[in-house]
Every structure is written in C-alpha cells, then in structure tokens.
C-alpha positions in Angstrom: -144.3 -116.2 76.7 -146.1 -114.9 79.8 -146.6 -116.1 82.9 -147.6 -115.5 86.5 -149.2 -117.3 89.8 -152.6 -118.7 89.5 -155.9 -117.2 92.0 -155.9 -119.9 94.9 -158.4 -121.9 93.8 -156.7 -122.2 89.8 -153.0 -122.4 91.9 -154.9 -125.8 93.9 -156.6 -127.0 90.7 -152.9 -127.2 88.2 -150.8 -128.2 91.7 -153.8 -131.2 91.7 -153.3 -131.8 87.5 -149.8 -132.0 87.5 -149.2 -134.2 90.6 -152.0 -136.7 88.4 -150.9 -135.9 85.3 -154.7 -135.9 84.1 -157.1 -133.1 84.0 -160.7 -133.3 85.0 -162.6 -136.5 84.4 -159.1 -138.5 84.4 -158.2 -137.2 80.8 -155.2 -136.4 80.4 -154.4 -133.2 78.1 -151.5 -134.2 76.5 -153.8 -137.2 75.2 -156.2 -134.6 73.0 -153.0 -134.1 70.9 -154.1 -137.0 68.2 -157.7 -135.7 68.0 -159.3 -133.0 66.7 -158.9 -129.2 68.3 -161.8 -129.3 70.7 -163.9 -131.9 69.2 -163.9 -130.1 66.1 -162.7 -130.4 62.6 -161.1 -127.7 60.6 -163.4 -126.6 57.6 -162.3 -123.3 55.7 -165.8 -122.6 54.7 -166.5 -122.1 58.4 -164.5 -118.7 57.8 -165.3 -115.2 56.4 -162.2 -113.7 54.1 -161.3 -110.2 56.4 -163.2 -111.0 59.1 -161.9 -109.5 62.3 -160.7 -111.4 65.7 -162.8 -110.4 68.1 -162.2 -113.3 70.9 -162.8 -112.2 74.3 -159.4 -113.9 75.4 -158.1 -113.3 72.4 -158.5 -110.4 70.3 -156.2 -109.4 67.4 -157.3 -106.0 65.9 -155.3 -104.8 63.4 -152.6 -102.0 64.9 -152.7 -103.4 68.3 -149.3 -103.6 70.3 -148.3 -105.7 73.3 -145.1 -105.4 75.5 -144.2 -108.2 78.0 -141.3 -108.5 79.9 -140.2 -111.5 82.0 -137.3 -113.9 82.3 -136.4 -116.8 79.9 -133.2 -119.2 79.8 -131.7 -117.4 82.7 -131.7 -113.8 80.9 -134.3 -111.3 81.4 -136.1 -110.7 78.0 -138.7 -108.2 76.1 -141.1 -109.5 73.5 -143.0 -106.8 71.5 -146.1 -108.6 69.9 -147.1 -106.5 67.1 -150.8 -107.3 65.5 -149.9 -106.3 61.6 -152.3 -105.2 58.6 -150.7 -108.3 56.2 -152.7 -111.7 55.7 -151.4 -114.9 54.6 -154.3 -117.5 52.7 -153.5 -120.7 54.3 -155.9 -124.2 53.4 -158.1 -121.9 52.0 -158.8 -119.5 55.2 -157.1 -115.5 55.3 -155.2 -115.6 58.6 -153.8 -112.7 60.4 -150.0 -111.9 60.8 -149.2 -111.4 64.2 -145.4 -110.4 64.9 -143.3 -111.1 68.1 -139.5 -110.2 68.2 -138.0 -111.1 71.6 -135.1 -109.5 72.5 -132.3 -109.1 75.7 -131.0 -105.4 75.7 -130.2 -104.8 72.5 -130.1 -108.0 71.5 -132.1 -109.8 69.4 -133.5 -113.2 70.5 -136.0 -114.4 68.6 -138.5 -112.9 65.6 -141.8 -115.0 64.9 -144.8 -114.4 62.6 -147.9 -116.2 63.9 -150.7 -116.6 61.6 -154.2 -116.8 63.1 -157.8 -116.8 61.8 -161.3 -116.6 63.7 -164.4 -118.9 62.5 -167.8 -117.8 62.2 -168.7 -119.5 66.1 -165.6 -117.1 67.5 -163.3 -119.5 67.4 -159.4 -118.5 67.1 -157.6 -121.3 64.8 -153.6 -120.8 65.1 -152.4 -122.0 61.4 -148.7 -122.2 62.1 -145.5 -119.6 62.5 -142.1 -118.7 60.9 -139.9 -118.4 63.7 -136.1 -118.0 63.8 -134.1 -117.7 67.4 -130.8 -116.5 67.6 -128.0 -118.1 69.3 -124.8 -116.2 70.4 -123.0 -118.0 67.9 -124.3 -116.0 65.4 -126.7 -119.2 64.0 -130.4 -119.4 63.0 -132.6 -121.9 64.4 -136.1 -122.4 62.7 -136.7 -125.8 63.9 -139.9 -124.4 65.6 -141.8 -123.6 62.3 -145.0 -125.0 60.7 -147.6 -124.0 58.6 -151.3 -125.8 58.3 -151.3 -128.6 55.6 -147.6 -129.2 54.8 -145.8 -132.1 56.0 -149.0 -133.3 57.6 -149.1 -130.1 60.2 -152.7 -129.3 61.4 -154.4 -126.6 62.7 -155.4 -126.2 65.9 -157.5 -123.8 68.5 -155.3 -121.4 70.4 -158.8 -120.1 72.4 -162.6 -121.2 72.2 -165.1 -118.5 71.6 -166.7 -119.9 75.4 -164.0 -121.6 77.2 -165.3 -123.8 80.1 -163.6 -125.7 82.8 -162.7 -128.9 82.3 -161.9 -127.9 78.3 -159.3 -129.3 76.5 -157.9 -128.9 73.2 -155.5 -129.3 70.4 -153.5 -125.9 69.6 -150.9 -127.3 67.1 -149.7 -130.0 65.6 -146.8 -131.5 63.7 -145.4 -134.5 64.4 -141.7 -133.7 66.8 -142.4 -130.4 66.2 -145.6 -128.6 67.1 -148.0 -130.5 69.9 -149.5 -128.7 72.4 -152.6 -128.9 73.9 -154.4 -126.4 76.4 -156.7 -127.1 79.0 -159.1 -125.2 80.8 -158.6 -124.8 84.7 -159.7 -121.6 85.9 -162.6 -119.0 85.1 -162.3 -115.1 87.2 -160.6 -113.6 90.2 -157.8 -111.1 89.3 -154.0 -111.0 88.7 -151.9 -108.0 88.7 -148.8 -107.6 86.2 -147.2 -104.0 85.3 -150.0 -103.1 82.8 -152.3 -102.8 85.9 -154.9 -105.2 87.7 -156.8 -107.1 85.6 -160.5 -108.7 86.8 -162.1 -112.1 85.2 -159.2 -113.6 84.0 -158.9 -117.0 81.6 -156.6 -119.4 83.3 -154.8 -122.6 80.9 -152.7 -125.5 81.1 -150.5 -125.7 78.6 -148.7 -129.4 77.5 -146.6 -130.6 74.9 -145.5 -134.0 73.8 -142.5 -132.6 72.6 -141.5 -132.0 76.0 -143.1 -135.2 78.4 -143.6 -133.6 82.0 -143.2 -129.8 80.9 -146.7 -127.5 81.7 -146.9 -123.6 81.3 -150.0 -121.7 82.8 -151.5 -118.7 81.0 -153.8 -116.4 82.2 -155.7 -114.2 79.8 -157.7 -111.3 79.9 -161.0 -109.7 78.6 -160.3 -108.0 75.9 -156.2 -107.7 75.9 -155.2 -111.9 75.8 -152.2 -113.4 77.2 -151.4 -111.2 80.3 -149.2 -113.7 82.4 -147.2 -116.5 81.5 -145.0 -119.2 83.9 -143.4 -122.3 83.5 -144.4 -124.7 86.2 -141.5 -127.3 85.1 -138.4 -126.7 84.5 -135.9 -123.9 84.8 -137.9 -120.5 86.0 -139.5 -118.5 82.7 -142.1 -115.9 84.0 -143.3 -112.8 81.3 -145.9 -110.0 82.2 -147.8 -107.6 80.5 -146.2 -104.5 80.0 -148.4 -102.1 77.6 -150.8 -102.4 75.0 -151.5 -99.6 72.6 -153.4 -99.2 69.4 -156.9 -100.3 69.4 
C-alpha cells in the first residue's frame, strides 16, 4: 500500500465522507460494489491484444520499477512493485503482470502478481491477483486471490482514463473476498514523499465490504501512479514512494 495526508481541501472532503458514511450526492461508495465498475460493463472486444497502459494515474510500461516504503501491522515494510514483460489472457483480454514482493529486512512478507489491462477509452481494468503472505509461522495464506470469471469474480476499474470528483467505482469483486470500491475526492495541489514533490495529484477513497468501516486514501501521480497510501481506520499503515526507475 501507500499512503499519506490529503491537501486541505481533500483532508476536509474524506474527514466529511467518513463522518457520513456517503460520498457526494448521498451515495455511499461501498454501495457501487453490486454494480457495474463505473457504470460500465466489461466487454473484451473493448481491448487491443499488446496494447500498452498509458493511464495518466496509472501507467504500467513494461520495465518500470517502484519502491515504497512505509509501515504495516506494526512493522516497517518495503514493497518493490515490479512492471514485468509476461501477459496472462484472462475472459478473453491480454493483461499485464505487475509484481509486488513486500518484505521487513530481510524478510519476506508478502509476493503478489496483479494482472491489469487498458481498454480502448484508457480505462485500467484490474482482472484479479495471486497473492501469498507469509506468517512467522512459516504458513502461506492466499485467501486474498481472484481471477476475472471464476467463482463468479468480476472485473473491475482500478483508475478511469478522466477521473472526476464525485466518481465512484467498482475495483474488484468476489463475493467475501475481493470488494472494493474507489471514489473520487480530490483533483491537484501537491504531496511530497521521498521520491520528491509531486504537483496535480489524484486523491481516492478506498472501501471494502469485507471490512464495514475500514477507508484507505490514495494519492496518485501524473505519470508515476500510487505515490501515497494511509489507512484512515484502523491501526496506523502509511507507505511512500521511494524510486521509480525504468521507463
């Protein structure tokens, strides 16, 4: 994850949504989970096979690395978020294979392979993960992975090619398993993490009905993605952007 605290005027506007519990317009984003991503429905021949993601917020060229560091279940942790050359053809649609191995020292914490896909509009479409986290105890828990079309999983938007306040929309979902929902709060000002300052930043609020109550903010920026990440419920889990290098 990554995390960080919101301009003033996006700190104001998630302080106001989760004292309501709604987002803007009374809806509440939790309650997008049973709908469509966005409004829209998945069609894989809204995809081109190979076709790059190019998001603003969300760009995943091929050879791209990204460092975070932060704090997580009470025990500082590094996540290296590696953006490979592999594809995986899920419902039809060639998604890219993002890796993200989370570790404490030398300890490993957590390895996950995302698997994302861009549709002709700009769209980013996340299509599940393999994930396995570590316990101490020397056991593997993959409870947290899903892929598109089995077991009734469905795919959802992890960022709109032009995200605008109030926005809200489905980013996974499998029943117990995989719900959250993202909505829009915030559009420009300027955060600064360790990888430097960065201007006209994305802000979200995240939800999940797997976890009634619980809301994460992201911030992304132009051209890198996810550059802050916080808990806002819940025992303290912050991450920051580190360094990104390859394209």
């Amino acid at each position: 994850m990554i995390r960080k605290l919101l301009p003033a005027l996006g700190g104001v506007l998630i302080a106001a949504s989760v004292v309501g519990g709604t987002a803007a317009g009374g809806q509440d984003p939790q309650a997008t989970q049973s709908s469509t991503a966005g409004g829209r429905a998945f069609d894989p021949d809204d995809f081109v096979a190979g076709a790059p993601i190019t998001n603003t917020y969300f760009p995943l060229p091929k050879g791209r690395v990204l460092v975070y560091a932060g704090v997580k279940d009470g025990q500082t942790q590094r996540d290296t978020v590696t953006v490979t050359s592999r594809t995986k053809v899920i419902l039809g649609v060639t998604a890219t294979v993002v890796r993200d191995v989370a570790v404490h020292g030398t300890n490993i914490l957590e390895k996950t392979e995302d698997w994302y896909a861009q549709d002709k509009e700009g769209n980013v479409w996340y299509l599940g993960e393999r994930t396995a986290a570590y316990d101490p105890d020397g056991t593997v828990d993959t409870s947290g992975s899903w892929q598109a079309g089995v077991n009734g999983a469905i795919p959802g938007i992890i960022m709109e090619a032009h995200p605008r306040i109030p926005d809200a929309y489905r980013q996974e979902y499998l029943a117990g398993e995989a719900e959250d929902t993202a909505w829009v709060v915030d559009r420009g000002g300027a955060v600064t993490v360790p990888y430097g300052r960065v201007r006209h930043v994305l802000t979200t609020l995240e939800a999940t009905a797997v976890e009634p109550g619980a809301y994460d903010q992201k911030v992304y920026g132009p051209g890198l993605g996810i550059v802050l990440e916080q808990a806002l419920s819940g025992p303290p889990e912050v991450a920051k952007l580190v360094s990104v290098s390859g394209p």
